[in-house]
Residue frames relative to the residue before (quaternion, step in Angstrom):
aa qw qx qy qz dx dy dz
X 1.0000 0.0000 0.0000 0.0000 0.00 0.00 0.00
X 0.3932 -0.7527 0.4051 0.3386 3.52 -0.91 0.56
X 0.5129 -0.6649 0.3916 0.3761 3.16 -1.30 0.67
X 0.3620 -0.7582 0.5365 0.0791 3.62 -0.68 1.09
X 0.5474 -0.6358 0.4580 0.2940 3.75 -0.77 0.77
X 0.6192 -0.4533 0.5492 0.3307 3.50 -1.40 0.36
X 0.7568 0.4794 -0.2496 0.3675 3.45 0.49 -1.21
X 0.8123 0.3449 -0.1354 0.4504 3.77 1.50 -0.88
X 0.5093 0.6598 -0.3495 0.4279 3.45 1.87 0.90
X 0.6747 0.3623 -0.3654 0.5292 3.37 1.47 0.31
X 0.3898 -0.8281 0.3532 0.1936 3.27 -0.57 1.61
X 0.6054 0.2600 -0.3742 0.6526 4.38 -0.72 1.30
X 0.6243 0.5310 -0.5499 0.1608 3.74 0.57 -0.25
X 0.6244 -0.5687 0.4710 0.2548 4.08 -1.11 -0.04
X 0.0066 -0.7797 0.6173 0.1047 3.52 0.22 0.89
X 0.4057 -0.7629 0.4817 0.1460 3.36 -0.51 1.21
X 0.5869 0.5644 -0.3576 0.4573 3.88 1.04 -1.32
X 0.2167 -0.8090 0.4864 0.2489 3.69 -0.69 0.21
X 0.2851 -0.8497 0.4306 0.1058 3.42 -0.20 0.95
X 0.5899 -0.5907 0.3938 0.3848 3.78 -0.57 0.36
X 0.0631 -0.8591 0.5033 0.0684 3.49 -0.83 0.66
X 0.4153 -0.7355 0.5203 0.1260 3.65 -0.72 1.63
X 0.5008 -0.6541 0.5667 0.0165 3.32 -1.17 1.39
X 0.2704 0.8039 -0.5283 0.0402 3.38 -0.29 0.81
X 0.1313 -0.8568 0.4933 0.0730 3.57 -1.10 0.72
X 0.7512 0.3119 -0.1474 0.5627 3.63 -0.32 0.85
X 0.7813 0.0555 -0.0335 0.6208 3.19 1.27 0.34
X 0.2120 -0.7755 0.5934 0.0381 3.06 -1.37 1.06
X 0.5460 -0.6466 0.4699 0.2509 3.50 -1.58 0.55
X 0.2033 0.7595 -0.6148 -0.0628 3.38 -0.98 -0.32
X 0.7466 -0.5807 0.2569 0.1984 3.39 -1.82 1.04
X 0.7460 0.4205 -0.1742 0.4860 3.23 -0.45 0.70
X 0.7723 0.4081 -0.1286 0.4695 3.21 1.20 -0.55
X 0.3564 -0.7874 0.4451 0.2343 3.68 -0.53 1.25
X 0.0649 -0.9157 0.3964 0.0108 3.74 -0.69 0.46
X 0.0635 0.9464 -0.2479 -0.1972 3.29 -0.16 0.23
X 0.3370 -0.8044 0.4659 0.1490 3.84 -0.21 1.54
X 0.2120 -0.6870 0.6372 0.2775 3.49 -1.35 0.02
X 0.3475 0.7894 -0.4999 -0.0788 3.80 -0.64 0.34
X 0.5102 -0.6661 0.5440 0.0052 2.29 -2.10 0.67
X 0.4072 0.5717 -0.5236 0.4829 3.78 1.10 -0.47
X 0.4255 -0.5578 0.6416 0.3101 3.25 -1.92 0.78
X 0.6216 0.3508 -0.6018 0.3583 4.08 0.38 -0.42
X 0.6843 0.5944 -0.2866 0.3103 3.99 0.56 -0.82
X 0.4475 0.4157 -0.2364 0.7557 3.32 1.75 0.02
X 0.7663 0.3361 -0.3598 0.4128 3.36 -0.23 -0.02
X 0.5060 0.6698 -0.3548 0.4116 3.61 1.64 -0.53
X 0.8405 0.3917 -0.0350 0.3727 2.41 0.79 -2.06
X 0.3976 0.5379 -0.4827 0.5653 3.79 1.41 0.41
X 0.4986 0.6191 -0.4801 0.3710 3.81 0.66 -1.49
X 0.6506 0.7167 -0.2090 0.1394 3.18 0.43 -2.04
X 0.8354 0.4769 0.0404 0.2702 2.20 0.78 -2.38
X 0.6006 0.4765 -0.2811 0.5773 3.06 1.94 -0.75
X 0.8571 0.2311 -0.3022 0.3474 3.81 0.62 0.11
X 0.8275 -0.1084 0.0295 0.5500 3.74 -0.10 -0.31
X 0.6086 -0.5647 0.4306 0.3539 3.88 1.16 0.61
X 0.7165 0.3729 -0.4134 0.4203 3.92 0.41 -0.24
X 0.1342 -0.6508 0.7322 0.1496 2.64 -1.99 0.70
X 0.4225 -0.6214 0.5696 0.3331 3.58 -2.06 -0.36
X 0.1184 -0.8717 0.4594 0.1229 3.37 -0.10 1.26
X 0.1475 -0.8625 0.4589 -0.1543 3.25 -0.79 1.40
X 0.1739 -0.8181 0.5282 0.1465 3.79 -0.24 1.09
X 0.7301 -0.3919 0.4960 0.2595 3.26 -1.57 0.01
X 0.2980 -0.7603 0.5198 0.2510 3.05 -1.09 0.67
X 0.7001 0.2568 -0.0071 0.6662 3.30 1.50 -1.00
X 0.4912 -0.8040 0.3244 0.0844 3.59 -0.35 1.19
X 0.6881 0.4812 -0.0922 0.5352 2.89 1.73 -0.71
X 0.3301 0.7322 -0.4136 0.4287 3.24 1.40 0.20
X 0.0429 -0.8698 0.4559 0.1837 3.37 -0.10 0.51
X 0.7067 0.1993 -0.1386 0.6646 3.61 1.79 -0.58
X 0.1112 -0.8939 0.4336 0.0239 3.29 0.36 1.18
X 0.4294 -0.7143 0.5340 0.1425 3.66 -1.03 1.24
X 0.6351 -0.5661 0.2986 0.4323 3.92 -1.09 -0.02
X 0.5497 0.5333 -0.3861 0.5142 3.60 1.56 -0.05
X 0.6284 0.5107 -0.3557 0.4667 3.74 1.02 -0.42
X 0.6972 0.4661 -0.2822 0.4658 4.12 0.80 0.48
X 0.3207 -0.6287 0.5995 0.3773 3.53 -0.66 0.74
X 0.7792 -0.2380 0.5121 0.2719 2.36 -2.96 0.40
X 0.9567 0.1585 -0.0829 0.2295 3.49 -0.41 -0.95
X 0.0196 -0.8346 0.5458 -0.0717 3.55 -0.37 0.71
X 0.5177 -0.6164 0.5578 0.2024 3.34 -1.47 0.16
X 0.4282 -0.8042 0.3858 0.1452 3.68 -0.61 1.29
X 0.4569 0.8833 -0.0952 -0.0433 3.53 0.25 0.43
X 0.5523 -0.7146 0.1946 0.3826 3.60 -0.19 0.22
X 0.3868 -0.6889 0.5488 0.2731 3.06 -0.91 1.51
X 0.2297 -0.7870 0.5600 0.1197 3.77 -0.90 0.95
X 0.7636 -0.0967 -0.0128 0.6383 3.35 1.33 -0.76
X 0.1679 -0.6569 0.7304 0.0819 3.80 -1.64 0.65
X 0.3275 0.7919 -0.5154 -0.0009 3.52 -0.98 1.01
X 0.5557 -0.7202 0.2672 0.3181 3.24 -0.53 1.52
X 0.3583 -0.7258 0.5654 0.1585 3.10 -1.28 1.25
X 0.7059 -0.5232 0.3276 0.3473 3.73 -1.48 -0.01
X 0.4825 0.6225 -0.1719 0.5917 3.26 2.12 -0.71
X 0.6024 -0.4835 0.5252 0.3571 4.01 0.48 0.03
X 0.6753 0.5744 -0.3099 0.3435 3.81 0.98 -0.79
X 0.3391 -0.7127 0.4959 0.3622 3.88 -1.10 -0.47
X 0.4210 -0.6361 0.6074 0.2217 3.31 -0.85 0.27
X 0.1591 0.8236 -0.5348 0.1015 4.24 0.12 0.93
X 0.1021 -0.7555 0.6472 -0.0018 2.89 -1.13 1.10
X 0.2176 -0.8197 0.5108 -0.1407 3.24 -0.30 1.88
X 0.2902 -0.7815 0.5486 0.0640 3.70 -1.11 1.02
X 0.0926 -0.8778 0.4356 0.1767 3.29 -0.08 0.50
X 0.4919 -0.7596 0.4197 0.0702 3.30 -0.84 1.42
X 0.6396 -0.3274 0.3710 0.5883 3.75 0.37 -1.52
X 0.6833 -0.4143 0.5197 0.3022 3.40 -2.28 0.72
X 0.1239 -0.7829 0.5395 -0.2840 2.79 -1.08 0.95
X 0.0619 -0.8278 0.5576 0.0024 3.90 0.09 1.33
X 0.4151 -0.6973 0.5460 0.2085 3.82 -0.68 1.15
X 0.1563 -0.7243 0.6542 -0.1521 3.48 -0.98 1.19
X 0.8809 -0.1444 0.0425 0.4487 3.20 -0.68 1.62
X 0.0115 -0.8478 0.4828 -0.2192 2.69 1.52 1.55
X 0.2513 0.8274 -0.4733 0.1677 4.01 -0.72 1.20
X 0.1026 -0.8453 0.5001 0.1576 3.47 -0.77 0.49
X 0.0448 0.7041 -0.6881 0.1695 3.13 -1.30 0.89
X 0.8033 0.0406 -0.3929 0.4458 3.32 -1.90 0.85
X 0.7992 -0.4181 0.1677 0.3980 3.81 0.64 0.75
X 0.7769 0.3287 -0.1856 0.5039 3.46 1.69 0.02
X 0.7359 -0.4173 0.3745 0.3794 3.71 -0.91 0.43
X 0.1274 0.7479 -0.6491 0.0552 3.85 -0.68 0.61
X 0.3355 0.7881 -0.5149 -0.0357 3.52 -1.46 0.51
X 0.5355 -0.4583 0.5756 0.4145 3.70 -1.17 0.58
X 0.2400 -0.8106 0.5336 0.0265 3.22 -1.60 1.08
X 0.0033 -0.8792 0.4558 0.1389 3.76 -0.23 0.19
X 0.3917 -0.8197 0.4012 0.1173 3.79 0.08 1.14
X 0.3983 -0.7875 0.4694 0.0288 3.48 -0.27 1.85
X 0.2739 -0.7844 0.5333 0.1588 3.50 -0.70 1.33
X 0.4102 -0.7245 0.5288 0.1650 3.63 -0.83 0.91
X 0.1745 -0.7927 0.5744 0.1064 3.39 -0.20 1.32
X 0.3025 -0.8130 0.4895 0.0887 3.46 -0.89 1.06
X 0.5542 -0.6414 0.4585 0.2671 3.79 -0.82 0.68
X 0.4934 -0.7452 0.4097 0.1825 3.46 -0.99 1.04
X 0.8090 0.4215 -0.0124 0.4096 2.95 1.23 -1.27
X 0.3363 -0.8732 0.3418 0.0870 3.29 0.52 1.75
X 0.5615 0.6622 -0.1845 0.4606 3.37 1.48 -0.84
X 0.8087 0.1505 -0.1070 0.5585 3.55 1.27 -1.26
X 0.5280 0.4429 -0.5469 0.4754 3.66 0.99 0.78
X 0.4995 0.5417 -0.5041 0.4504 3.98 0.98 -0.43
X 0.5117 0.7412 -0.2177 0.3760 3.23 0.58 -1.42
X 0.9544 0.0463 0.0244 0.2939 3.31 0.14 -1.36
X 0.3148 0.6492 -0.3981 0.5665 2.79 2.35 0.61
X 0.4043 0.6907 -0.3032 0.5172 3.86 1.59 -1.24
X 0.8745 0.1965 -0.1469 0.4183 3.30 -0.52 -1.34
X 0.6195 0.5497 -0.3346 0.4495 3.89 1.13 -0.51
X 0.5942 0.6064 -0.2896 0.4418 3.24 0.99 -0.66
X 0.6793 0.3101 -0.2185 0.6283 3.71 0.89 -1.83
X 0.7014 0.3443 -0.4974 0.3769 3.97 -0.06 0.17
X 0.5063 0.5226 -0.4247 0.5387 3.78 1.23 -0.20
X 0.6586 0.5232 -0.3603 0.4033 4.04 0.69 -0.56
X 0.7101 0.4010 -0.2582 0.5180 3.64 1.20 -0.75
X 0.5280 0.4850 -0.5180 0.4664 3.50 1.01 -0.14
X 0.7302 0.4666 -0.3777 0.3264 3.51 0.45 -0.88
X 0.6009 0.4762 -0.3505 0.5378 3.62 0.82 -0.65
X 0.7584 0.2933 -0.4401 0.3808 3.82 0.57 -0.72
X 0.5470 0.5832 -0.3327 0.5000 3.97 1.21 -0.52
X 0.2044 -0.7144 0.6665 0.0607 3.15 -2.13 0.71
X 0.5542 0.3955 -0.4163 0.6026 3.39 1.59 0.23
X 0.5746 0.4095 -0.5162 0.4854 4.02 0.50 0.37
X 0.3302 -0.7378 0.4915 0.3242 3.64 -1.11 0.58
X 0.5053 -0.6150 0.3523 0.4923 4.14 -0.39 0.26
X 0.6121 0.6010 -0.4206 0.2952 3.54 1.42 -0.24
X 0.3604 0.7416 -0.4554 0.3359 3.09 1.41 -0.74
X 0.7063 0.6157 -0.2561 0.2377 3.32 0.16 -1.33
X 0.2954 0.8006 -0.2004 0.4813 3.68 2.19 -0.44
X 0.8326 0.4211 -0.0219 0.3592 2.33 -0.34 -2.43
X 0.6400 0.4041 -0.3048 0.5781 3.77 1.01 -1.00
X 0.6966 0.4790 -0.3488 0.4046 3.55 -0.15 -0.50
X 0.5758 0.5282 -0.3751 0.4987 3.51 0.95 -0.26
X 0.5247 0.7149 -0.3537 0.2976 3.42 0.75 -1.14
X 0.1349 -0.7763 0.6096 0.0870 3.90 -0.32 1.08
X 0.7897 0.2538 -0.2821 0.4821 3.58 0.11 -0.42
X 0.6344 -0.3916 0.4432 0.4978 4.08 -1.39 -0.34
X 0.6017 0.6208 -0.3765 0.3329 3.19 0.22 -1.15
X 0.6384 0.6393 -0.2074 0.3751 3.37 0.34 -1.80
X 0.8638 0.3139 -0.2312 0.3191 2.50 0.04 -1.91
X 0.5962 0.6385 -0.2989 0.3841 3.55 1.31 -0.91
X 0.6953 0.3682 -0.3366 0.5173 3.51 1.15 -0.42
X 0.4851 0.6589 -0.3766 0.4343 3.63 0.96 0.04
X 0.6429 0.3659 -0.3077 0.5984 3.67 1.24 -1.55
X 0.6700 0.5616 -0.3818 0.2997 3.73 0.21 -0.75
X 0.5382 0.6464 -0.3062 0.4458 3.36 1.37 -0.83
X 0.8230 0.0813 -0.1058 0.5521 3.67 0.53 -1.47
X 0.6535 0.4416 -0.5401 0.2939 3.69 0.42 0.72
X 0.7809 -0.5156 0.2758 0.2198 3.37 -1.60 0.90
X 0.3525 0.7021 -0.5562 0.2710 3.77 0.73 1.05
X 0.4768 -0.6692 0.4649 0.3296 2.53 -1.90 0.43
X 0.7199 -0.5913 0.0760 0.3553 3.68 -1.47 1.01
X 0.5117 0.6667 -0.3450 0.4178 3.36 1.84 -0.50
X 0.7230 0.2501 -0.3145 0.5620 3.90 1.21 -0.51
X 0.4288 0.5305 -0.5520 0.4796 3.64 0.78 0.55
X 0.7509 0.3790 -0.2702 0.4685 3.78 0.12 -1.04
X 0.3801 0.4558 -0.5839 0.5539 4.37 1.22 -0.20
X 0.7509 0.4904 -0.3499 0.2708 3.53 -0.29 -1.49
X 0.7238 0.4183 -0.2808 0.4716 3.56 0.79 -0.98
X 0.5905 0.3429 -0.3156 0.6589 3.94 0.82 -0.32
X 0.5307 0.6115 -0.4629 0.3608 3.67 -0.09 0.94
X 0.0205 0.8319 -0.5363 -0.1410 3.83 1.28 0.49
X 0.6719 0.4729 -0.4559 0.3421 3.97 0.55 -0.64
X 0.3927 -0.7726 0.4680 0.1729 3.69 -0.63 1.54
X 0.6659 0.4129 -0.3668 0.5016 3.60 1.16 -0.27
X 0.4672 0.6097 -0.4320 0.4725 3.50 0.99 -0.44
X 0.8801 0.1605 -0.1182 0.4310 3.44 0.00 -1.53
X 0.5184 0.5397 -0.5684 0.3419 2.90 0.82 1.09
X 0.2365 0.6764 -0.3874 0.5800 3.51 2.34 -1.03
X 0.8297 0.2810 -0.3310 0.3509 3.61 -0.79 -1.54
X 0.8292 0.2204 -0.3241 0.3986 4.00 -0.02 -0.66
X 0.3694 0.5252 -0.6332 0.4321 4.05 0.73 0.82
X 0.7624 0.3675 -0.3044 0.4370 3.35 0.47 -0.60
X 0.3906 0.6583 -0.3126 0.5625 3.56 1.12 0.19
X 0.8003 0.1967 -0.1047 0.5567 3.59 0.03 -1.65
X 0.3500 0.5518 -0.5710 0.4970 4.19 1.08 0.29
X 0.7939 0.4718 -0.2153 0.3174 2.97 -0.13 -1.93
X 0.5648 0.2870 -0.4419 0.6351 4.36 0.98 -0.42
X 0.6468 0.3992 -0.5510 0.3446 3.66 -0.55 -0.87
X 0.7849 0.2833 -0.3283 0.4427 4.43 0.52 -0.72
X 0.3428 0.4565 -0.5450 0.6140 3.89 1.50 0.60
X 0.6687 0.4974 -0.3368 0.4382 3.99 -0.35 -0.62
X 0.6256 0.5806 -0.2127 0.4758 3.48 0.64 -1.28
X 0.7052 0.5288 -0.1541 0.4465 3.25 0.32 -1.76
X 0.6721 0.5521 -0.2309 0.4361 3.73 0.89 -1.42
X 0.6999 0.4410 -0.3186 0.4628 3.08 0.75 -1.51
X 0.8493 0.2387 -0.2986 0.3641 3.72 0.40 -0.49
X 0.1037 0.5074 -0.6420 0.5654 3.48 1.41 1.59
X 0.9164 0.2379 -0.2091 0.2448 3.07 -0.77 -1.37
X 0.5720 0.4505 -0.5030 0.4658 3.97 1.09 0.14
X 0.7421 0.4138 -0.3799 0.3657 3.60 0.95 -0.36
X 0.6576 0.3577 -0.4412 0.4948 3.42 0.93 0.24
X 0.5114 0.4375 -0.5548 0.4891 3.53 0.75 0.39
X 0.7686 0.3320 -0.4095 0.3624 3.73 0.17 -0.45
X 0.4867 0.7268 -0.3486 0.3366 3.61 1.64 0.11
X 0.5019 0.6791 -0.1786 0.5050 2.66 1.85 -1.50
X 0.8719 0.3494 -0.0982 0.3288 3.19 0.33 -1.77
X 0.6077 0.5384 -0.4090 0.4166 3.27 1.48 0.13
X 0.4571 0.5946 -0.3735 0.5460 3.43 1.95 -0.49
X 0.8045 0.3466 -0.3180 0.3627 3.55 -0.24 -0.50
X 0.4586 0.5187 -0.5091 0.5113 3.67 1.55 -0.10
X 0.7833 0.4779 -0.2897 0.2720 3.10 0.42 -1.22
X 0.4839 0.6470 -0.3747 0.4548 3.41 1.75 -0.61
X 0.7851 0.4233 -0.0640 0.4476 3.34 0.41 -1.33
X 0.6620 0.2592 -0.4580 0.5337 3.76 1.43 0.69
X 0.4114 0.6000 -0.5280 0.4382 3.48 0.92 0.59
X 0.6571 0.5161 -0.2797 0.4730 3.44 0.88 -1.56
X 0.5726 0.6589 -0.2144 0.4382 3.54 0.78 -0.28
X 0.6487 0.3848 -0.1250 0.6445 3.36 0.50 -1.75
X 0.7320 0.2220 -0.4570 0.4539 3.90 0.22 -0.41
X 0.5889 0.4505 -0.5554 0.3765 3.59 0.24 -0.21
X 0.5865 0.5852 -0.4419 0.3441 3.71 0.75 -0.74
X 0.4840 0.6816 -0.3252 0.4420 3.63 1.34 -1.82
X 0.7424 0.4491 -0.2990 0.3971 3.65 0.03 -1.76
X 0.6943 0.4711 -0.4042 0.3641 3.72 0.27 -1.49
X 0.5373 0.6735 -0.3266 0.3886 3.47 1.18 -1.25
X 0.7296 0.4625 -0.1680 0.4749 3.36 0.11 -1.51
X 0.7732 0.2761 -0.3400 0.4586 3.49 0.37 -0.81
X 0.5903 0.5455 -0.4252 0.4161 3.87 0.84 0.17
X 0.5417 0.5950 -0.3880 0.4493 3.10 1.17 -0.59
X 0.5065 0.7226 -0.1233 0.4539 3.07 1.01 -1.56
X 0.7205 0.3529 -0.0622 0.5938 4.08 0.94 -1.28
X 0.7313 0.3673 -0.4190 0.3933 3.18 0.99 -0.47
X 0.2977 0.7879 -0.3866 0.3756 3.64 1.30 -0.33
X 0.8410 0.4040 -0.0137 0.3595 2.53 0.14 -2.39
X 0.6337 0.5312 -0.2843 0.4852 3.21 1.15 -0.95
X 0.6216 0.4363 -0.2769 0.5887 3.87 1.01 -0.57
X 0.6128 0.4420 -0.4370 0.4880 3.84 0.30 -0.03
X 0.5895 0.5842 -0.2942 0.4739 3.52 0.82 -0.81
X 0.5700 0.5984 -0.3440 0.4458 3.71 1.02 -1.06
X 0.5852 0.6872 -0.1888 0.3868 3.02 0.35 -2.37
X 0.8789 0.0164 -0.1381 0.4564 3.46 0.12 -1.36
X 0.3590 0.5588 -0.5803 0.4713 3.67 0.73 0.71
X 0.7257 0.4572 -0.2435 0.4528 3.44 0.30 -1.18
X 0.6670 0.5068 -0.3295 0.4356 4.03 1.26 -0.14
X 0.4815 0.7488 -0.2889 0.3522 2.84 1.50 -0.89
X 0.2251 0.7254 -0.6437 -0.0937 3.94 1.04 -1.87
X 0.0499 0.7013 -0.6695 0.2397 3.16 0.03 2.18
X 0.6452 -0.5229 0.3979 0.3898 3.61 -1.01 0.59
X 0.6487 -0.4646 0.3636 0.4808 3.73 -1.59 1.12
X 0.8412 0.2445 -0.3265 0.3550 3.63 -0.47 -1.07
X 0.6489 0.4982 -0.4380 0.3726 3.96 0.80 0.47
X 0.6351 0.5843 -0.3377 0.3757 2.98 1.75 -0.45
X 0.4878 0.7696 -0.1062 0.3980 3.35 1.97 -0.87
X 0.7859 0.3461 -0.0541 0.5096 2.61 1.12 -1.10
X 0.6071 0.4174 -0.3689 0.5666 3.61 1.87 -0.11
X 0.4158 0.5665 -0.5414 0.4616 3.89 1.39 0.25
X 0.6754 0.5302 -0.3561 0.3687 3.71 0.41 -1.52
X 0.8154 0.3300 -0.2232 0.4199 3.67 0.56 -0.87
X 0.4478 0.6289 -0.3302 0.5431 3.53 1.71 0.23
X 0.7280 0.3505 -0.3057 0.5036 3.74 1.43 -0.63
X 0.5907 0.6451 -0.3545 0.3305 3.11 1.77 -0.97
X 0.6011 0.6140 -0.3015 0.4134 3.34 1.45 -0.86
X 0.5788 0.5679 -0.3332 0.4812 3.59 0.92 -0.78
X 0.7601 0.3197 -0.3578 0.4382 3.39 0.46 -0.95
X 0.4999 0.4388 -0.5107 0.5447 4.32 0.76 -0.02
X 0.6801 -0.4236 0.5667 0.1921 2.13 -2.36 1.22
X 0.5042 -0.6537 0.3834 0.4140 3.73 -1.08 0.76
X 0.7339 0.4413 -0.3038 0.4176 3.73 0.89 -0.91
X 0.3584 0.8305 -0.3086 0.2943 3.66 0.95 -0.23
X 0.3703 -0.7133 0.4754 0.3579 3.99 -0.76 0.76
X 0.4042 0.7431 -0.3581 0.3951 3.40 0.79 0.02
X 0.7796 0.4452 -0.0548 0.4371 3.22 0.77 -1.82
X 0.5113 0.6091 -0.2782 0.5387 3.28 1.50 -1.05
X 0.7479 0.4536 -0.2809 0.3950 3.48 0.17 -1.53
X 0.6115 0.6548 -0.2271 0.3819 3.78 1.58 -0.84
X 0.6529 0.4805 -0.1959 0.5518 3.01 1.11 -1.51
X 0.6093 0.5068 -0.4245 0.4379 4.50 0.65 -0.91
X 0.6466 0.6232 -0.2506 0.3614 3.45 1.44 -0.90
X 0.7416 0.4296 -0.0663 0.5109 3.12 1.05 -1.01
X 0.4575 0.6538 -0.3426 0.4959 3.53 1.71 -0.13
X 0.6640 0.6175 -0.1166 0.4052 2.75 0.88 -2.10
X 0.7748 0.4987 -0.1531 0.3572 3.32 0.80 -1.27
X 0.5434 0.5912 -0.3107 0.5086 3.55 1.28 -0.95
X 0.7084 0.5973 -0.2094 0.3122 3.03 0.78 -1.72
X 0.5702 0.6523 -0.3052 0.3952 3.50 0.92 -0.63
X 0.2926 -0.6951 0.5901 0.2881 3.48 -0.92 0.98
């Protein structure tokens, strides 16, 4: 566990020292939970050196507006998550690669910037705990098994995730643990993190991780019914393509049988002798069995002209 200052172990107290605060956008921090961020802003690089040269903490802080690309001290929420930068390693891009622990909530005070980075006085948020042991067990139970099917039905939740929540001993925890790896957006990530009541925000993200697990649900049967929509179209493609190939063989036998009966007709007019007549049956069957366009068939048919034709 990290070692945690004197000044940030008594909970509402005022950490007077200002400490450097990390800019974050699209995502939000929360306690307890190890993360890892790549940045690149010079003020967020400059924090996170600040950091690095004194006691490892930072004040993580998100965006209010996402699109901000150079964000000012009105462009960050109040509340963030204190934490420890465990590791900074330099990337090929000029950027760092930080892997940050979060520690505890945490309300920015005399939030300001100056020599090119983020500074602020901190004031540690007391976690109000839930009375009713019966309905936070309860609803860690049911938050947990509906957080297990999201993962198994999702591909943007990792299956490890699924650990990290189960570990979770108190509501609180666990609620900041599902909020961490499930797919929200950053405005109901940052409600969740400014929530100090642990049974509340645990109340607030069951109904959250319901609400993906019956988005997931919903998808999966989108996507089996257009796959079987799909797949009835291409059956249906591919017995047409059939039936006309059947049509064609048809037609063109018909077609042989004609021909093949005209040929008879005038063999049979002919009352050519037994072994000429024999021998215009054999090439009358020989024809049936050739394809109609074939050299074969040609050479048959000149034969069988030839032959009728004879007086």
């Amino acid at each position: 566990m990290a070692k945690v200052p004197q000044q940030l172990k008594t909970n509402g107290e005022l950490k007077r020292t200002p400490i450097p605060v990390l800019a974050v956008r699209d995502t939000v921090h929360f306690p307890l939970v190890v993360n890892t961020l790549h940045v690149v802003r010079d003020p967020s690089l400059k924090a996170v050196r600040k950091s690095l040269d004194g006691d490892h903490f930072v004040l993580v802080l998100s965006q209010l507006d996402m699109s901000v690309e150079n964000p000012g001290v009105d462009d960050l929420a109040q509340i963030g998550t204190v934490s420890e930068v465990l590791q900074a390693l330099p990337m090929p891009d000029g950027g760092l690669r930080v892997v940050l622990r979060g520690l505890h909530r945490a309300r920015a005070v005399h939030l300001t910037q100056r020599t090119g980075s983020f500074w602020s006085e901190t004031e540690r948020l007391s976690e109000v705990s839930g009375e009713d042991d019966v309905e936070s067990t309860s609803m860690m139970r049911v938050a947990l098994e509906t957080f297990d099917r999201v993962v198994h039905l999702s591909k943007n939740v990792p299956p490890e995730s699924i650990q990290s929540v189960a570990h979770s001993d108190n509501p609180g925890a666990m609620a900041d643990a599902i909020a961490n790896h499930l797919p929200l957006q950053p405005g109901q990530k940052q409600a969740i993190l400014e929530e100090i009541s642990a049974i509340e925000r645990l109340r607030s993200i069951l109904v959250l991780v319901k609400r993906e697990e019956q988005v997931l649900n919903l998808g999966a049967q989108i996507h089996q019914k257009v796959e079987k929509e799909l797949g009835e179209t291409q059956r249906e493609f591919f017995l047409r393509e059939q039936l006309k190939v059947i049509q064609d063989e048809l037609m063109e036998r018909e077609d042989r049988l004609g021909e093949t009966d005209e040929y008879r007709e005038k063999i049979d007019a002919t009352n050519m002798p037994p072994h000429a007549f024999d021998k215009a049956i054999q090439e009358l069957r020989r024809l049936d069995r050739t394809p109609a366009a074939s050299p074969e068939g040609m050479v048959v048919r000149n034969y069988l002209d030839c032959i009728v034709s004879l007086p």
